[in-house]
N, CA, C and O atoms as a MOPAC input file, in Angstrom:
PM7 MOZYME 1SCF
protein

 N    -75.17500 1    11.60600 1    -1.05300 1
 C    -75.18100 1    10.98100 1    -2.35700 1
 C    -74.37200 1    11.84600 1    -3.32800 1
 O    -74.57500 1    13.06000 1    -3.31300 1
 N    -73.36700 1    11.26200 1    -4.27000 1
 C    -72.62200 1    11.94700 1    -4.61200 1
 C    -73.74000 1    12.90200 1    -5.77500 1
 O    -74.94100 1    12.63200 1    -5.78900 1
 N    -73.09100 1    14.13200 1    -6.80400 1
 C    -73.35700 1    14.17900 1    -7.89400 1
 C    -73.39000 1    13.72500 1    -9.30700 1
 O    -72.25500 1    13.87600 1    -9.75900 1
 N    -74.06800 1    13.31000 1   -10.06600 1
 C    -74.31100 1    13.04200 1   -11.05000 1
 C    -75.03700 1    13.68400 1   -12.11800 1
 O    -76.26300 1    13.76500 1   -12.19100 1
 N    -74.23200 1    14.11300 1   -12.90300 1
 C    -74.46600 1    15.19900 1   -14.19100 1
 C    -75.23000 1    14.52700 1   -15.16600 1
 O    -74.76200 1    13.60900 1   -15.84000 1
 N    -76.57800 1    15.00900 1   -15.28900 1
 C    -77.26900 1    14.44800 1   -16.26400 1
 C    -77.15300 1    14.14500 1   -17.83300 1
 O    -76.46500 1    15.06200 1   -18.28200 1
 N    -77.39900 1    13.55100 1   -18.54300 1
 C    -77.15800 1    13.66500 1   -19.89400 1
 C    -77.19800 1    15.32100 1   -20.63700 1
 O    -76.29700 1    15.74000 1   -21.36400 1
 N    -78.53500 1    16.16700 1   -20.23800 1
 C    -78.61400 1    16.81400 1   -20.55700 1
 C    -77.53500 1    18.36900 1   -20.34800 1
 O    -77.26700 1    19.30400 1   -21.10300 1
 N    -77.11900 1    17.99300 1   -18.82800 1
 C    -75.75000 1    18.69100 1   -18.84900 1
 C    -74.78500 1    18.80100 1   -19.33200 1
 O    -74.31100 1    19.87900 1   -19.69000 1
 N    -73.91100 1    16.97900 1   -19.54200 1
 C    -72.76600 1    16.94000 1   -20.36300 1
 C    -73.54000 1    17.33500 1   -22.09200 1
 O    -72.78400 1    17.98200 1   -22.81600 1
 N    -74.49400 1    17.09000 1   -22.51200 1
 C    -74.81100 1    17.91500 1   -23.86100 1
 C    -74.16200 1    19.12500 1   -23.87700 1
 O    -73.14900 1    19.36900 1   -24.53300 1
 N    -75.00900 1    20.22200 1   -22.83200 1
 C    -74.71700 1    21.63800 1   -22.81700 1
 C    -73.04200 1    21.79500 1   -22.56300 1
 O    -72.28400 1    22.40400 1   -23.31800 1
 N    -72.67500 1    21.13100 1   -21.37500 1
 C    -71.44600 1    21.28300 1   -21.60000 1
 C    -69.95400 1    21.11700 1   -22.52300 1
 O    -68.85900 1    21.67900 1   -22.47800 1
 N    -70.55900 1    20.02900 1   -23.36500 1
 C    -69.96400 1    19.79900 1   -24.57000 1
 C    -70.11600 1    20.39500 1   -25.75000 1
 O    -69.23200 1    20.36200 1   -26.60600 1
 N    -71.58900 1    21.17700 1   -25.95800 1
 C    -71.65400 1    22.56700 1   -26.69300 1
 C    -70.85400 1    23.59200 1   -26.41500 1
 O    -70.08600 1    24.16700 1   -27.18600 1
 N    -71.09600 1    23.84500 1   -25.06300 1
 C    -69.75900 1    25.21000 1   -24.88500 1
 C    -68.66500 1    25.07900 1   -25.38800 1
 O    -67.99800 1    25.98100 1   -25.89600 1
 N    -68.27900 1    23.55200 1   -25.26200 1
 C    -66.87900 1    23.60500 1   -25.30600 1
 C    -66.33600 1    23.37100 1   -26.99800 1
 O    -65.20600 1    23.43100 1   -27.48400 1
 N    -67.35000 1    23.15500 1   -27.46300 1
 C    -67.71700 1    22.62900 1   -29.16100 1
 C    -67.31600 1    24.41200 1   -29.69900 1
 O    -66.35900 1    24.83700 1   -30.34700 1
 N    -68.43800 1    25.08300 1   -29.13300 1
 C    -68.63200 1    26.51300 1   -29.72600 1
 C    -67.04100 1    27.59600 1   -29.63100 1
 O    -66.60600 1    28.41000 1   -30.44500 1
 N    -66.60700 1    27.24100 1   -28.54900 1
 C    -65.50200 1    28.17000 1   -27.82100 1
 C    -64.09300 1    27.32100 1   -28.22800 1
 O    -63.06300 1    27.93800 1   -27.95700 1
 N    -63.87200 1    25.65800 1   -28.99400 1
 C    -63.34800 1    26.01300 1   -29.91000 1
 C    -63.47300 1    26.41700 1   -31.15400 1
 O    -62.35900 1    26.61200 1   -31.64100 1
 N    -64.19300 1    26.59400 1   -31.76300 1
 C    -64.57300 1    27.07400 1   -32.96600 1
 C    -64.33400 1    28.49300 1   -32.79800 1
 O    -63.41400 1    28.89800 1   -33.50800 1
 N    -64.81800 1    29.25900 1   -32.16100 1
 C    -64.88700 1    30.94500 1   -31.36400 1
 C    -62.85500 1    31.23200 1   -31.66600 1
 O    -62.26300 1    31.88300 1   -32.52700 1
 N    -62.41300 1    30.49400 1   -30.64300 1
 C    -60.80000 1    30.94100 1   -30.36800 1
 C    -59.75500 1    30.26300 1   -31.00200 1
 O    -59.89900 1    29.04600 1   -31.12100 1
 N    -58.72600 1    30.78300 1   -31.43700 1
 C    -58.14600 1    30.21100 1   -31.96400 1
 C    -56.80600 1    29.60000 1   -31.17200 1
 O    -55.89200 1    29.21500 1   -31.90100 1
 N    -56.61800 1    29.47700 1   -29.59400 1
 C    -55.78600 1    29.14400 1   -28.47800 1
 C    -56.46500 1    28.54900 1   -27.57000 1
 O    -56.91500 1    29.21800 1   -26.64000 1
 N    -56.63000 1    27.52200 1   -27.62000 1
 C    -56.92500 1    26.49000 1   -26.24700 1
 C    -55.83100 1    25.97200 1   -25.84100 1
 O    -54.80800 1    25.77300 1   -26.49500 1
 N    -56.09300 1    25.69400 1   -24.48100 1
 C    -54.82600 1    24.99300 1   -23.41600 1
 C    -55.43800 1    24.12500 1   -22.60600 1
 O    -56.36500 1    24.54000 1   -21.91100 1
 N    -55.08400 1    22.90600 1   -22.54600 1
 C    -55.95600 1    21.79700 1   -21.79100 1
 C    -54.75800 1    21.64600 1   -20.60700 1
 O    -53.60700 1    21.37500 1   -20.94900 1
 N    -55.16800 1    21.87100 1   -18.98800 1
 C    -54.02500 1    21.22200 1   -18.36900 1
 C    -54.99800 1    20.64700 1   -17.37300 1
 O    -56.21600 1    20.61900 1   -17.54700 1
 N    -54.25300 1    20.11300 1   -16.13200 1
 C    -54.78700 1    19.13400 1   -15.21400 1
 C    -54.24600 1    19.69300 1   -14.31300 1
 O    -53.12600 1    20.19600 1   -14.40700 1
 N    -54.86500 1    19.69800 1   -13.41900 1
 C    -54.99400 1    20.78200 1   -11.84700 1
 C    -54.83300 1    19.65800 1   -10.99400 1
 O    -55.18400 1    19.97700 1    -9.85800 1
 N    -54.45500 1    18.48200 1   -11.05600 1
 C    -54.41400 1    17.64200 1    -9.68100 1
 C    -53.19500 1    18.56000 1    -8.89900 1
 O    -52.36600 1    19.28400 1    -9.44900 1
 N    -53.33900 1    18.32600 1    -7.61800 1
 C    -52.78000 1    18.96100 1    -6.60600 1
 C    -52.61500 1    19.93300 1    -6.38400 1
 O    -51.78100 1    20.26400 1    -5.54100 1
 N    -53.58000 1    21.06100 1    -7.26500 1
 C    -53.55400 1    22.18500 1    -7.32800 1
 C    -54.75900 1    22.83600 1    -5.80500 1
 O    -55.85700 1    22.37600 1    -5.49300 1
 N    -54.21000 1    23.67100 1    -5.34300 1
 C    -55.17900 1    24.40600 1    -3.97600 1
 C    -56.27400 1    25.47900 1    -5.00500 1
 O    -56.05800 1    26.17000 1    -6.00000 1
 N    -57.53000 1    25.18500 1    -4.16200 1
 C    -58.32700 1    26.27000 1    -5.17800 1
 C    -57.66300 1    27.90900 1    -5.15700 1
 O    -57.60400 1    28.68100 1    -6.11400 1
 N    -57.20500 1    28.14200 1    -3.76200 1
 C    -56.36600 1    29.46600 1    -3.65600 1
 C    -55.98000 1    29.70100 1    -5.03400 1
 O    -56.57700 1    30.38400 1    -5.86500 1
 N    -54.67100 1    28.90500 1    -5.19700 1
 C    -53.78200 1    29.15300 1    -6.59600 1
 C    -54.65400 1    29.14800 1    -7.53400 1
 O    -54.44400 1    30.07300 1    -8.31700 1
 N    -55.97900 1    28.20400 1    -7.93800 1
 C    -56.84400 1    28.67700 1    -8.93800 1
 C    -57.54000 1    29.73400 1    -9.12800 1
 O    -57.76800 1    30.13800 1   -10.26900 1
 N    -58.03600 1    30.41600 1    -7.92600 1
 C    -58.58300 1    31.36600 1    -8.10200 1
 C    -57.76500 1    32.67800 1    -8.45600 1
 O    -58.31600 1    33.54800 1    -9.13100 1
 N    -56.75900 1    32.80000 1    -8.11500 1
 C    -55.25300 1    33.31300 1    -8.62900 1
 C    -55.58400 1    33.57800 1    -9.52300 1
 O    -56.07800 1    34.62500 1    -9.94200 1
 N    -55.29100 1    32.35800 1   -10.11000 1
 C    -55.20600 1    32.36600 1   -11.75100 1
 C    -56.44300 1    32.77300 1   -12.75500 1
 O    -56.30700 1    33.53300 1   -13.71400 1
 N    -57.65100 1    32.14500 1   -12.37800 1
 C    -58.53100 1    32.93900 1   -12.67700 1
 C    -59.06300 1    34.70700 1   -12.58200 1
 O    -60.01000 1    35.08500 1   -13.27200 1
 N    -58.37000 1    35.59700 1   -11.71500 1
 C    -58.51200 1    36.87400 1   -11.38100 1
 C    -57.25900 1    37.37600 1   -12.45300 1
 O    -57.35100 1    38.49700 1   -12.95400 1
 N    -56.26100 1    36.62600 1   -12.73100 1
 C    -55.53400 1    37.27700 1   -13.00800 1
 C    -55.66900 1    37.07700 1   -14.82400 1
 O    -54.80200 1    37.61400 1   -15.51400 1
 N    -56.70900 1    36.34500 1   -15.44400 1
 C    -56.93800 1    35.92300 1   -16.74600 1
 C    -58.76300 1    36.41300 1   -16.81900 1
 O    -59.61600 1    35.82600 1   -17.48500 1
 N    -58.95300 1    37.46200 1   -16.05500 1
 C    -59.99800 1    37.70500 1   -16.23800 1
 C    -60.04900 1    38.71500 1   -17.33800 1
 O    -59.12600 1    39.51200 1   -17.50200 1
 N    -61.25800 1    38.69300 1   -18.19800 1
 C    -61.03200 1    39.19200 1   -19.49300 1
 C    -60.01700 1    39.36000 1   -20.35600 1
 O    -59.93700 1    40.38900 1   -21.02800 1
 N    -59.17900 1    38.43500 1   -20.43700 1
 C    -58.57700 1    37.79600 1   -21.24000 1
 C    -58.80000 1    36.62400 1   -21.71800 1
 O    -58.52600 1    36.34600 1   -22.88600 1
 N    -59.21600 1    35.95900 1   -21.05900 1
 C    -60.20300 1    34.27600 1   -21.24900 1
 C    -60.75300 1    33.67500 1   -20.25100 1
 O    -60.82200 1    33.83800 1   -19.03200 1
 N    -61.35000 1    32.51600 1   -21.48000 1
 C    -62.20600 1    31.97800 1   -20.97700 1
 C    -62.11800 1    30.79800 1   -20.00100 1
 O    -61.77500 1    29.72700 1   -20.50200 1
 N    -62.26600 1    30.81500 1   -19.23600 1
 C    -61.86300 1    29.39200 1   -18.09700 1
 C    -63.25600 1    28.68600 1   -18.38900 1
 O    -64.32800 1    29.28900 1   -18.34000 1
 N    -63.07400 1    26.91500 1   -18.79600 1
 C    -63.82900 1    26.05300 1   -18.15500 1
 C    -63.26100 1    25.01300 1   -17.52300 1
 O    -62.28700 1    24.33400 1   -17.84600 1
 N    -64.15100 1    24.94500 1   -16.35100 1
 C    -63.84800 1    23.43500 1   -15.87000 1
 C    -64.06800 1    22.57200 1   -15.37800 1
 O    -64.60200 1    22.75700 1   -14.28400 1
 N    -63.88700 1    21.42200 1   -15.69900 1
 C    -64.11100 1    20.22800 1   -15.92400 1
 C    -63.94000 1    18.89800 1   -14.81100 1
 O    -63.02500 1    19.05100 1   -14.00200 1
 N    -64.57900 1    17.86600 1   -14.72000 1
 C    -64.02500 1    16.85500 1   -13.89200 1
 C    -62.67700 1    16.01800 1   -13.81800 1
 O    -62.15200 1    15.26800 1   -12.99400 1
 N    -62.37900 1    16.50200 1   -15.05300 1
 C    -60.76200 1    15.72600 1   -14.78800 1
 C    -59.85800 1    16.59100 1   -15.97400 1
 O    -58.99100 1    15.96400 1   -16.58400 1
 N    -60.08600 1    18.06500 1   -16.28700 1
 C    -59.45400 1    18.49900 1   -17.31800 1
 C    -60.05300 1    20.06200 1   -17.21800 1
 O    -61.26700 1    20.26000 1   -17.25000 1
 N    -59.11700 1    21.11100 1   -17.09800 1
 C    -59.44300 1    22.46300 1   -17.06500 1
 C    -59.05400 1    22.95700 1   -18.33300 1
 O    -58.06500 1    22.43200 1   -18.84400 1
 N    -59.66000 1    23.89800 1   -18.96600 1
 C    -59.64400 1    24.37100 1   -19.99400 1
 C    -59.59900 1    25.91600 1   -20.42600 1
 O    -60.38000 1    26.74400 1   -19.95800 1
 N    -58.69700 1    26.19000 1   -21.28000 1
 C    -58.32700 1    28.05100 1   -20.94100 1
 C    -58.66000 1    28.28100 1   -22.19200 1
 O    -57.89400 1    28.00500 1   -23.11500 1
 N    -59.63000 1    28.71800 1   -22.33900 1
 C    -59.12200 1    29.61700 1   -23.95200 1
 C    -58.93200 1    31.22800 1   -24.07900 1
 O    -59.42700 1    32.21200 1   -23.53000 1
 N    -58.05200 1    31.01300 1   -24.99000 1
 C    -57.25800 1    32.16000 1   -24.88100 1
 C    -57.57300 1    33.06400 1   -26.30100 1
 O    -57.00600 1    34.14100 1   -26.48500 1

């Protein structure tokens, strides 16, 4: 059975993302289709403490 994110999740998750723009003043919205998690995780090691990665079901999010 697939997953399904409760109301109470997309809340929280739409707080984070509420708070962290308000927090930074550089967000970057891109779209990872065809992307290998390899190359994401890449990218994530290499933006570690420098920002913030979230992500999303159809939209990854960097703030910077």
């Amino acid at each position: 059975m697939p997953y399904q994110a409760k109301p109470k999740d997309k809340k929280a998750y739409g707080a984070k993302l509420v708070k962290l723009i308000q927090e930074y003043k550089t967000i970057m919205l891109i779209s990872v289709n065809n992307v290998g998690s390899n190359q994401i995780q890449q990218v994530r090691i290499k933006l570690r403490n420098q920002a913030e990665i979230m992500m999303g079901k159809n939209v990854s999010c960097f703030v910077l």
